[in-house]
C-alpha positions, 0 to 999 in steps of 0.5 A, spaced: 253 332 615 258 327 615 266 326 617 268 327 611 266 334 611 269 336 618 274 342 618 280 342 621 285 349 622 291 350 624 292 357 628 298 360 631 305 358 632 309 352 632 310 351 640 319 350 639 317 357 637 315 360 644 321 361 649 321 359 656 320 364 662 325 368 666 325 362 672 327 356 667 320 354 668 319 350 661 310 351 661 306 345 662 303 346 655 310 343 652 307 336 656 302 336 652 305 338 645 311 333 644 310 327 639 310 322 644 304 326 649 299 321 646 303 315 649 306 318 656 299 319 658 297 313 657 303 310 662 300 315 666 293 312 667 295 306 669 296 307 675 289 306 678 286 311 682 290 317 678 286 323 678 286 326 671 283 320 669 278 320 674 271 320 670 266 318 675 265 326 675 262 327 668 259 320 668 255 321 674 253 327 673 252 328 664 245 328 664 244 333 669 248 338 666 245 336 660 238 338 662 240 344 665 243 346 659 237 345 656 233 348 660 237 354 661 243 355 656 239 353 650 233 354 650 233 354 643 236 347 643 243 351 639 250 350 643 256 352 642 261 347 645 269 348 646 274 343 649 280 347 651 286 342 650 281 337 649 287 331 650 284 324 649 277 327 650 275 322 654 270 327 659 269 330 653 265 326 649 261 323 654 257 330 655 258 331 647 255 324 646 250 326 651 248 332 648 247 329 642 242 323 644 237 330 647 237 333 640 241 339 641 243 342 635 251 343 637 256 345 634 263 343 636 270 345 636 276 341 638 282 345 640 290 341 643 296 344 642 298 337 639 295 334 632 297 328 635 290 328 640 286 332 635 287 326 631 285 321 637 279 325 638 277 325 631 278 318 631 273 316 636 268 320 634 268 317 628 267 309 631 261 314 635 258 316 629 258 323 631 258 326 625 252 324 622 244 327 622 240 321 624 233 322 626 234 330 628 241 328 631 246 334 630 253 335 631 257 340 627 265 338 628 271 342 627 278 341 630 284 347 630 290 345 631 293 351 636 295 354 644 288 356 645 292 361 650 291 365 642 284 363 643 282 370 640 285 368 633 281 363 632 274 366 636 272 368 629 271 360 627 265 360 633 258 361 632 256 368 634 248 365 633 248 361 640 250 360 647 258 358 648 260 352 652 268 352 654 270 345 656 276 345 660 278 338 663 283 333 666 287 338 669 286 344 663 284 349 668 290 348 674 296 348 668 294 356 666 296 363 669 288 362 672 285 370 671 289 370 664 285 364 662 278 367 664 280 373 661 281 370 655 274 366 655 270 373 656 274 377 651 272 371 646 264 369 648 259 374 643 254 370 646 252 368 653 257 364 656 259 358 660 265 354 663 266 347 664 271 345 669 274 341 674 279 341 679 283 338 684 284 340 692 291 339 695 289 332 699 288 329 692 295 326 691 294 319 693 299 315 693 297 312 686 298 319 684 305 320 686 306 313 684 305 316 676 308 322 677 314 318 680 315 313 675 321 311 672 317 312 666 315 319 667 322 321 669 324 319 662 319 323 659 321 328 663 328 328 660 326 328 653 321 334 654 327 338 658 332 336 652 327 337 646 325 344 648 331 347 652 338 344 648 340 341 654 340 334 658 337 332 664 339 324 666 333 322 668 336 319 675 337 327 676 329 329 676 325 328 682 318 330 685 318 337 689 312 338 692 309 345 694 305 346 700 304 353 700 296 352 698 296 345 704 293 351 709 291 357 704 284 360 705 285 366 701 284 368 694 287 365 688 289 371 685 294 372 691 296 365 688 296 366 680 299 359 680 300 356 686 304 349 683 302 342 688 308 338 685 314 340 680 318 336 677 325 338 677 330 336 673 339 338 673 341 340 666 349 337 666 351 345 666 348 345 673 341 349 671 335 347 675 330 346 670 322 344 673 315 343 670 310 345 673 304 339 674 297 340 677 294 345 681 291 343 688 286 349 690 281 350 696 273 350 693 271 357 697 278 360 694 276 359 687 269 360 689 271 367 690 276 367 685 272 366 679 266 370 682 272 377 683 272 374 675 265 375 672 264 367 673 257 364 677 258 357 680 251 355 677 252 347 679 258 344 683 259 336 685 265 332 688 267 325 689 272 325 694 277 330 692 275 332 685 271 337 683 266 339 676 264 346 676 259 349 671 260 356 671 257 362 668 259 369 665 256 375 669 253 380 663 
């Protein structure tokens, strides 16, 4: 199969189209939808150390998840993989990559609210050579095009013949309503189950992160964002980095948390309303343990570097 033949789809509506909440919250996913995402992104990952970056995670441990899968998710070298948001597809792609090199007959579906990214990742499977059958090698691509929070719409594009593994990295997981994710994840699983994800704690922000939040740059993008999607202008001199310190010494469920924030950024429209962006979630690794496990989903393997998680977990039948 080669890339001429991908599919692509767009599905659901167009992110101007979705309304802000009651507590003039503008959703993270509007960070991730807006023309200049692709280039903030990159400004972001400048600053060495910034943890949404961090890859050592994924590179370190490709091979052994690969091999787990292998031996027991697919069995009968048939995978179904999903990248939730998939972004840049950076982490992504080194599993996907991996994969392939052990002769896993995977089919591969791509989804960002940004066509801007689907077309990055598109790219770079291409300058791989992903998408060609080369001595037994397989790997079928698809990229939609859409809020994967609709993700039900567009489940009928999976395969319902081979175990599915959900990809949700750099951050993915942290910038949803947790317990509605999981739940979307399980109404649209028709075959045996797996999640992909890391996470952050709260001692994560380093001073280089809080650097990359703080940037001069960031603020500006920040501006933009709070313009293009409420109508109304925040100078960037007037958006600052409130940090939230509710999860600093919480033990308990996540659930009582539903999305606990570590840092905001909130700007002042001239009209005086307070607008904010909710940034990455810090958890306790026990709470979301015991989290994922009130919601169906097994820790079959976990593995850290410094403060960064990557979790692979399990649908319980």
């Amino acid at each position: 199969m080669h890339l001429d033949s991908i599919l692509f789809h767009e599905v659901g509506e167009r992110v101007s189209d979705i309304m802000l909440d009651d507590e003039h919250v503008i959703p993270t996913k509007f960070l991730f939808a807006h023309a200049d995402s692709y280039q903030h992104y990159g400004n972001l990952e400048k600053y060495s150390g910034y943890s949404f970056s961090e890859k050592s995670l994924i590179l370190d441990n490709s091979e052994a998840i690969a091999r787990y899968l292998i031996e027991h998710v697919a069995p009968n070298r048939k995978l179904t993989v999903v990248s939730l948001g998939i972004g840049l597809g950076d982490k992504d792609l080194i599993l996907l990559e991996k994969l392939r090199r052990l002769r896993l007959e995977v089919s591969f579906t791509a989804i960002d609210i940004n066509p801007a990214f689907i077309q990055v990742v598109m790219a770079d499977i291409r300058k791989l050579g992903m998408g060609q059958v080369a001595q037994g090698e397989y790997l079928r691509c698809q990229f939609v095009v859409g809020d994967f929070d609709e993700i039900e719409r567009f489940g009928p594009l999976l395969p319902a013949d081979s175990p599915i593994l959900f990809m949700a990295l750099g951050g993915t997981f942290g910038n949803q309503n947790e317990r509605k994710f999981l739940q979307r994840l399980k109404r649209v699983s028709k075959a045996p189950a797996y999640l992909l994800m890391d996470f952050q704690t709260r001692e994560s922000f380093r001073s280089n992160d809080k650097a990359g939040y703080e940037s001069e740059h960031n603020k500006q993008f920040i501006s933009k964002m709070i313009e293009a999607f409420c109508g109304e202008v925040v100078a960037p001199a007037n958006i600052e980095a409130v940090y939230d310190n509710k999860l600093d010494n919480y033990r308990g469920p996540i659930s009582e948390v539903p999305n606990a924030k570590t840092l905001v950024m909130v700007g002042k429209t001239v009209a005086g309303e307070r607008r904010r962006f909710g940034y990455s979630t810090g958890y306790h690794k026990l709470a979301l343990i015991n989290f994922l496990a009130r919601e169906s989903w097994a820790v079959e393997m976990d593995f850290k570097v410094k403060n960064k998680f990557l979790f692979l977990c399990r649908l319980k039948q």
